[in-house]
N, C-alpha and C positions, 0 to 999 in steps of 0.2 A: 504494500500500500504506500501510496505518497506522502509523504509529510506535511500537516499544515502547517504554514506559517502566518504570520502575521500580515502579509499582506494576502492580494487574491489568488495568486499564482501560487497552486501547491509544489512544495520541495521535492526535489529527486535525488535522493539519496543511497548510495552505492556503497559495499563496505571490500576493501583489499585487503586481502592475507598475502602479504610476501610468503613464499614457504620455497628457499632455495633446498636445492638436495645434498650443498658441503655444507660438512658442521663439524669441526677437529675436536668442541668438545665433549658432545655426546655424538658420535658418528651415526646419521640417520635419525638425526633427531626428529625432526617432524612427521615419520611415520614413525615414532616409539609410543607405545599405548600407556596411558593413565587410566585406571578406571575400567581395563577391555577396551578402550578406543584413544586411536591416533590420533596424536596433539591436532594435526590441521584437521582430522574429522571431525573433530572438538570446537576446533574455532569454526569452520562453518555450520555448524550445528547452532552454537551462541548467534551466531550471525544473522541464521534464517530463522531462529526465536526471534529476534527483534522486531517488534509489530512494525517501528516503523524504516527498516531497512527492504527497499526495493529488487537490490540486485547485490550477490554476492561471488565476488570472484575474487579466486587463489592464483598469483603470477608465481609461476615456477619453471624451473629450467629442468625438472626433473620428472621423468617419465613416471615411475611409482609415486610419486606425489600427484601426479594430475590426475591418474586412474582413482587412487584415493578420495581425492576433492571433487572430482565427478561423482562415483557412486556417494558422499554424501551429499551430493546436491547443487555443486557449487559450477561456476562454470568457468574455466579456465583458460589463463592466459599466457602464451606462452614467452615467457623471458629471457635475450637477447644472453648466450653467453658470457659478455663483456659488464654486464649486470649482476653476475652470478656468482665474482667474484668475493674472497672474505672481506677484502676493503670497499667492496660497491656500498651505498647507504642505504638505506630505505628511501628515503625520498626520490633514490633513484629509480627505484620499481615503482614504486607512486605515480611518479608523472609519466614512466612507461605506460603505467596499467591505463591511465589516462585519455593520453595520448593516444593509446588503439583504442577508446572508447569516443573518442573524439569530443571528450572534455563535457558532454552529456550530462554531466554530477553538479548538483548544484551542493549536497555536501557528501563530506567522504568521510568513510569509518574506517579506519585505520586498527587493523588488529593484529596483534599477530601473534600465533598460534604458539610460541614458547609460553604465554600462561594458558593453563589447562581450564579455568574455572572462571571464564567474563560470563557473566551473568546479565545477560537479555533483558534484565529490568533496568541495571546501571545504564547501557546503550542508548535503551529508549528515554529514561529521562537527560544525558548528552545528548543526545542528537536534537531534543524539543529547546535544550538551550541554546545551539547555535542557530537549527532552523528558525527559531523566535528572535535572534538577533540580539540576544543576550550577551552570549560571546561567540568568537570568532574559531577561539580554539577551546576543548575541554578534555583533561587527558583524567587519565585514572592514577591515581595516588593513594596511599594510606595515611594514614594520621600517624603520629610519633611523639612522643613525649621523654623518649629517650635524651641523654648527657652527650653530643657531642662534642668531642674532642681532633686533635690536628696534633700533623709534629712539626714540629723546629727545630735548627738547631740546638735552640737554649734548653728544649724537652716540650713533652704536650702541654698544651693550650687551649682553653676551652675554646667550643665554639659559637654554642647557642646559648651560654651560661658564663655568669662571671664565678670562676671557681672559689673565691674568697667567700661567695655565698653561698652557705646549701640551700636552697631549695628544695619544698618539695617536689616529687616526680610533677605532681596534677598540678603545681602549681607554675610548669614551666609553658612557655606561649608555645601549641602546639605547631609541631613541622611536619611538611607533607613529604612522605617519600614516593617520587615516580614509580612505577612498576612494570611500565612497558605494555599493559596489557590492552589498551586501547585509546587512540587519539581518534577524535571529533573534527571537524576543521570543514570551516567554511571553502570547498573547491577554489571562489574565482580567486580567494586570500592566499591559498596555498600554492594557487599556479605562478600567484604575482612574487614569493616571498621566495619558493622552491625548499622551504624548510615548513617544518610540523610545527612550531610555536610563532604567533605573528600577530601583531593587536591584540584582543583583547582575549584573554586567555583566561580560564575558571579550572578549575579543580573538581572532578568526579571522584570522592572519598568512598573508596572500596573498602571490606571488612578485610583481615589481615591474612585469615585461610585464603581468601579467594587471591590474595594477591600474590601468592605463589609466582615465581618467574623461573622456567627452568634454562639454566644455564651449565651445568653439570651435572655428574650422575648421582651424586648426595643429593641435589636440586629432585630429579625426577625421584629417586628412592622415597623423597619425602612428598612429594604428589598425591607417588601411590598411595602412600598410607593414608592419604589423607580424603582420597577421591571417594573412599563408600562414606565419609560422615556429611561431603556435598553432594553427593549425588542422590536425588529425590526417587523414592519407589516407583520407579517405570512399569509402564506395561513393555511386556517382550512379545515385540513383532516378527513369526518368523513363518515359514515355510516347514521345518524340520526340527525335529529336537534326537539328537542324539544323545547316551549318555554312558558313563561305566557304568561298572553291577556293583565290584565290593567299594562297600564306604560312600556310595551313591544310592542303591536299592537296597542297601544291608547299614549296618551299623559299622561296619567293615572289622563284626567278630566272627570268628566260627566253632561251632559247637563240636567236637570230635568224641565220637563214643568210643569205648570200650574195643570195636575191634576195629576204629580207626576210619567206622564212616562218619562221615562230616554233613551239616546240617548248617543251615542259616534264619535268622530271622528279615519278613520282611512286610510291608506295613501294606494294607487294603489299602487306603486314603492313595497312596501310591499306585495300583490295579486301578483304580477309581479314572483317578489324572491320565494314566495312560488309555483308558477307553472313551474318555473324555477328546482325549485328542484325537485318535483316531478318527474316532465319527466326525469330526470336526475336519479332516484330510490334511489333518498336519504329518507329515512324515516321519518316522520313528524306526530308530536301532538302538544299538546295543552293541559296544566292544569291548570287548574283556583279552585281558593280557593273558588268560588261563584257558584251561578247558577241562572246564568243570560239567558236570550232568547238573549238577544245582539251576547254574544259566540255562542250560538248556531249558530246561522246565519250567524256568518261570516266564523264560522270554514265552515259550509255549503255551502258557499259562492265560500271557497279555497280548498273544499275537502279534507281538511284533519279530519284527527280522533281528539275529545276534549272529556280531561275528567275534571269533575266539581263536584263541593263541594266536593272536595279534602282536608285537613285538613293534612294529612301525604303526602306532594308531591313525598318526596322522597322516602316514599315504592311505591307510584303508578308508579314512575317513572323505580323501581328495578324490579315490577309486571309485567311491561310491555314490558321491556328490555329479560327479561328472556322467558317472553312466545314469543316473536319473536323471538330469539336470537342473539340478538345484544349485544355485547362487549361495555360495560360503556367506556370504554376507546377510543372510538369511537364514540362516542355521546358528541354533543356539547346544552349546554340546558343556551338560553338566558331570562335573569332573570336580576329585576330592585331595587327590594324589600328584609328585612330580610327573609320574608319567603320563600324566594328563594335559602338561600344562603344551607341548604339542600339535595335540589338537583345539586347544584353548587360544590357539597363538590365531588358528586357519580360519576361524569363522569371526561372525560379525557380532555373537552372542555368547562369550562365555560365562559361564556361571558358575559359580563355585556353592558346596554345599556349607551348613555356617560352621562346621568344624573338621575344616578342611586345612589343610596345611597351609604354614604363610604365605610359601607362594604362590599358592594356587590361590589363595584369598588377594593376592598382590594383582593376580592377571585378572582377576575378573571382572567383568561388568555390574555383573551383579551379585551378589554374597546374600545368598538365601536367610531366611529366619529360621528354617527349620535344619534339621542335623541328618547325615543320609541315613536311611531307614527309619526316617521319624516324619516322613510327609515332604520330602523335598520334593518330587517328580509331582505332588498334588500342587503344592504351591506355585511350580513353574507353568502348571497347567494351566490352574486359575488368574494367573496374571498373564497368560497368551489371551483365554480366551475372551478375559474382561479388557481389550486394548481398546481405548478411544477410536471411532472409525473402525471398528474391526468388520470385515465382513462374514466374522464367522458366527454363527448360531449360538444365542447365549446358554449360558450352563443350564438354565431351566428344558428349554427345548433339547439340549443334547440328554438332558437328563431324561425327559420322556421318552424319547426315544430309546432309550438303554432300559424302558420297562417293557416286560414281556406283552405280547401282542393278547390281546383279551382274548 
């Protein structure tokens, strides 16, 4: 949608993600995933939340970056090697992206994808402050009440403080720290200045989680951690649910008798979910690194397809995707374990169950409420089949149907 402004003529508003493919210090940083999803999926994703951003386009010189920024929606542009350099600036893809746009923007949203977590609400109130001619530029910052400090030769020196005085923290005049994670700017300003700060410039105060900037790999380490306490309870939109059996359908114990046969537990709610899906024509297997008669039986049990003694999950997983032709990015595959983390890496939905190992809790998208063999496969259900816009039959009707015919 267009932006109003204050005068008659509504605003058109475009937002640019630089997303070059060098980066020396996280190598292939902008397809490394936060959360289950790649930083620029990320930022276009915030992008095209924004009610009032028009048009979202990723300038990249990189082939797996543009394929990425298309399947999430964004439409891409492609960026002049000589641009792509580690010294080229931003404002030099800026006024490329521009430039092949043929200056169309009356404002620009400037994001870029090293923070994981812009938040679609921060944007829309930027953008309503320069479209409204409030200011010129508005970048995202955080508040700071921090001591700083500088060195000299003579020794450190305060900065924002006379150190002969203590102060309390609350009682220092707060400072804004940059964060990179999105600049506002009026186009004709920006085209005339060639730089992102230029008249009259206001401050977007972002909360301090969100303003995560990754710039190394401690940088994304602490992302991850931090992306399930931002990331709100989605519905999962997919075509396919793959998933393991032990520590996903099982509690991932086993019970062994006396002459050494083995037993498991494993939950209805779960048979439920998966009949649920089914009739729903969501796609469903099962791969298991063993080959156990237990799997056999249950997958038998749920009708669905199991494949076993598996060792490469993840080509079986690509093997099978391809000969049915289902889109990875559309396949959500729950997994509890490292050797999961593989096929967690291949599709578009990974999910982990909630006592699953760290890093399997680190790759996912989503980190279940329930524990495997305690309703995880029902919960992935109910939040497929309850998706905004879904077109799939609600649990009530698939439920009817799953009672016997009178």
């Amino acid at each position: 949608m267009t932006t109003p402004s204050t005068g008659n003529t509504p605003k058109v508003v475009v937002a640019v993600i630089p997303a070059r493919g060098g980066s020396k210090g996280v190598p292939g940083k902008n397809l490394r995933r936060v959360g289950g999803v790649s930083l620029v999926a990320r930022a276009v994703a915030s992008a095209l939340a924004a009610e009032s951003i028009d048009h979202v386009y990723v300038s990249t010189d990189d082939a797996a970056i543009a394929l990425a920024a298309r399947a999430a929606g964004a439409t891409v542009i492609d960026r002049p090697a000589e641009l792509s350099t580690d010294t080229a600036s931003s404002e030099a893809a800026l006024t490329h992206a521009l430039e092949t746009l043929g200056w169309s923007a009356d404002v620009l949203v400037f994001i870029q994808a090293t923070s994981p977590f812009v938040d679609p609400v921060d944007l829309d109130a930027a953008v309503a402050r320069v479209a409204d001619d409030e200011c010129d530029v508005v970048f995202a910052a955080r508040r700071t009440h921090a001591f700083l400090w500088r060195l000299t030769e003579s020794g450190a020196v305060g900065v924002n403080h006379d150190a002969s005085v203590r102060l309390r923290r609350q009682d220092l005049e707060p400072q804004f720290q940059e964060t990179g994670a999105f600049y506002v700017m009026d186009a004709a300003g920006f085209r005339s200045s060639g730089f992102r700060f230029f008249g009259r410039v206001g401050i977007a105060v972002v909360d301090d989680l969100g303003s995560i900037d990754i710039d190394s790999a401690d940088d994304l380490e602490l992302a991850t951690r931090v992306a399930p306490m931002l990331t709100p309870r989605a519905a999962i939109e997919v075509d396919a649910v793959v998933t393991d059996f032990d520590g996903v359908h099982t509690d991932d114990r086993v019970h062994v008798s006396a002459d050494g046969t083995e037993s498991v537990t494993a939950s209805r709610a779960d048979g439920m979910g998966f009949s649920l899906l089914r009739r729903a024509g969501i796609g469903l297997l099962i791969i298991s690194s063993e080959t156990n008669p237990i799997v056999s039986a249950r997958a038998q049990k749920l009708q669905v397809e199991v494949l076993q003694s598996i060792d490469d999950k993840a080509a079986a997983l690509t093997t099978w995707a391809l000969e049915r032709d289902v889109d990875l990015e559309r396949v959500a595959f729950v997994g509890n374990d490292v050797n999961d983390l593989g096929c967690m890496a291949l599709v578009g939905w990974p999910i982990a169950v909630a006592d699953a190992h760290p890093l399997v809790l680190s790759a996912a998208r989503v980190t279940l409420s329930a524990k495997g063999g305690h309703g995880a496969i029902r919960e992935v259900a109910d939040r497929i089949l309850t998706a905004p816009g879904s077109a799939q039959p609600t649990l009530e009707e698939l439920w009817s149907r799953s009672l016997p015919t009178p």
